[in-house]
N, C-alpha and C positions, 0 to 999 in steps of 0.2 A: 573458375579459379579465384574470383574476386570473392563468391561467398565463401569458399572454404579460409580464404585470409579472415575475412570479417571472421568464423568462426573462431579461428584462432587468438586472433587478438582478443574477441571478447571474453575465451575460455582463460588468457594472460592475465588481463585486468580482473579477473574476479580470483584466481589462484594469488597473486602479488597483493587483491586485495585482503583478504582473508588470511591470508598468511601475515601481512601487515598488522592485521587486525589484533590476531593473535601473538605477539611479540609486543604488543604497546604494557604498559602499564594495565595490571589487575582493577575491575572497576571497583567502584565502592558502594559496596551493595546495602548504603544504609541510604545515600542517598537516592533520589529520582535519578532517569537519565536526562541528561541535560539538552538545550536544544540543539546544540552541533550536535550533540552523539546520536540524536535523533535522525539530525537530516543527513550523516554518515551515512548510516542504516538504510535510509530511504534511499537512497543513491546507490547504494550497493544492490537492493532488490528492485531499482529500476535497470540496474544492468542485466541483474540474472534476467530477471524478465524480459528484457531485450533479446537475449545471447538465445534464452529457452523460444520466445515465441519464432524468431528468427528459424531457427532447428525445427519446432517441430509443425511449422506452418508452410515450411518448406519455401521459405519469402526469396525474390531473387534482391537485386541492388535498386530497380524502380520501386516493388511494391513496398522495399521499407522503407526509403526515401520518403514518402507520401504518408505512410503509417506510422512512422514512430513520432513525428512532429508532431500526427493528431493525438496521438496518446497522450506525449506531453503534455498538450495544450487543456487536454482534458482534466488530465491530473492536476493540474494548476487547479483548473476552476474546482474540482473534486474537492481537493484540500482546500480550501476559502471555503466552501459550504461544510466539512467535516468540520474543522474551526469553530465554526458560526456555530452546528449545532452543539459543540463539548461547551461552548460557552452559554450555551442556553441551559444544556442539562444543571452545568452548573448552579445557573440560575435558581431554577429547579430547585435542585436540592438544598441548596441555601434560604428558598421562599417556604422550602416544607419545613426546613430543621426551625427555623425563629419564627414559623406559624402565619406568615405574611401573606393570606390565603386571598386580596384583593389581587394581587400580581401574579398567580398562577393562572388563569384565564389567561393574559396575556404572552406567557413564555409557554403554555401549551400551544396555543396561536403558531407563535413565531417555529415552535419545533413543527407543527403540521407542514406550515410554508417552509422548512427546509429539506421535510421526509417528500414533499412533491416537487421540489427541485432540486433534488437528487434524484429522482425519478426520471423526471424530463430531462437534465444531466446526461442519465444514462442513454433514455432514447434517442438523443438526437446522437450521441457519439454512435450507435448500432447503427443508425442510418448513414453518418459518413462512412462508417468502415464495410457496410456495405456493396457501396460505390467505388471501393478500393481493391475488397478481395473476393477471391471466385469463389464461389457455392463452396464445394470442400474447403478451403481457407477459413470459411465461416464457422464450418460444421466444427473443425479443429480448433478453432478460437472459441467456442463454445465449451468444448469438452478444458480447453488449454485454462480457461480462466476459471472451473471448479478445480479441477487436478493441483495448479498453481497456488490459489487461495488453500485450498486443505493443508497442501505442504506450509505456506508461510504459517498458518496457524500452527502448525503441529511442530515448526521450528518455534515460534516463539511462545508455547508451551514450554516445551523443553528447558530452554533461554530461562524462562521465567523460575522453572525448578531448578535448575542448575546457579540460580543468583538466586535463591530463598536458600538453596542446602549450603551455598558460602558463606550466606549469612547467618548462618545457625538458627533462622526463624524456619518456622515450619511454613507450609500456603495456609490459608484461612482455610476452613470447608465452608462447602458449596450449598 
């Protein structure tokens, strides 16, 4: 009884979100999105993500207890190293554009040690959530986190053409 409430609830809050969302003011597609509109967003695909893996991992009221706090926990640290490396890339591209070719050693450096600690990132969260959910919950967590990723991307494609055609600019090609 109690997952089918949780499903409900979480299928409310993401209908009341999106419905919210669209009823706000048209964005302004000359600007960036800004960092509230950003962490909206994120918050919004941390629900669906919640509501989705809930459904289709078939979780009862223990095993999400246990599981979504580790997600969290992860995703914190996840975004802190995503972060760290946009600001290196940065880095980057700023040391190639003005030719500053003594400091690209070192910001290549730093992007290696964040592409292996996102790595180790990942493995250590596979091995808690191992300890959390049974063989098929893993096999489904598997399949769940390509299928999930393909859709976010292939929504914020869309997103993305849909805010270039408001804005009369065309996409760059590729």
């Amino acid at each position: 009884m109690r997952k089918h409430m949780v499903k409900i609830l979480l299928s409310l809050i993401i209908l009341f979100g999106f419905t919210a969302y669209g009823l706000a003011e048209p964005p302004d597609f000359e600007k960036p999105p800004t960092k509230e509109q950003k962490e909206k967003v994120r918050q919004r695909i941390e629900t669906l993500r919640m509501w989705k893996l809930t459904k289709d991992l078939e979780l009862d009221e223990k095993t999400s207890a246990q599981l979504f706090p580790l997600l969290n926990r992860y995703d914190k640290r996840r975004a802190e190293m995503e972060n760290a490396m946009q600001e290196n890339m940065n880095a980057l591209r700023e040391s190639l554009r003005e030719k500053r070719e003594g400091q690209l050693r070192g910001i290549l450096d730093r992007l290696e040690q964040n592409h292996k600690g996102m790595q180790s990132l990942r493995d250590s969260e596979w091995e808690e959530m191992k300890k959390i959910l049974t063989i098929e919950q893993q096999a489904k967590y598997v399949i769940f986190l390509q299928e999930f990723d393909r859709e976010m991307r292939r929504i914020i494609r869309e997103a993305r053409g849909r805010r270039h055609e408001g804005s009369g600019k065309d996409l760059p090609e590729k």
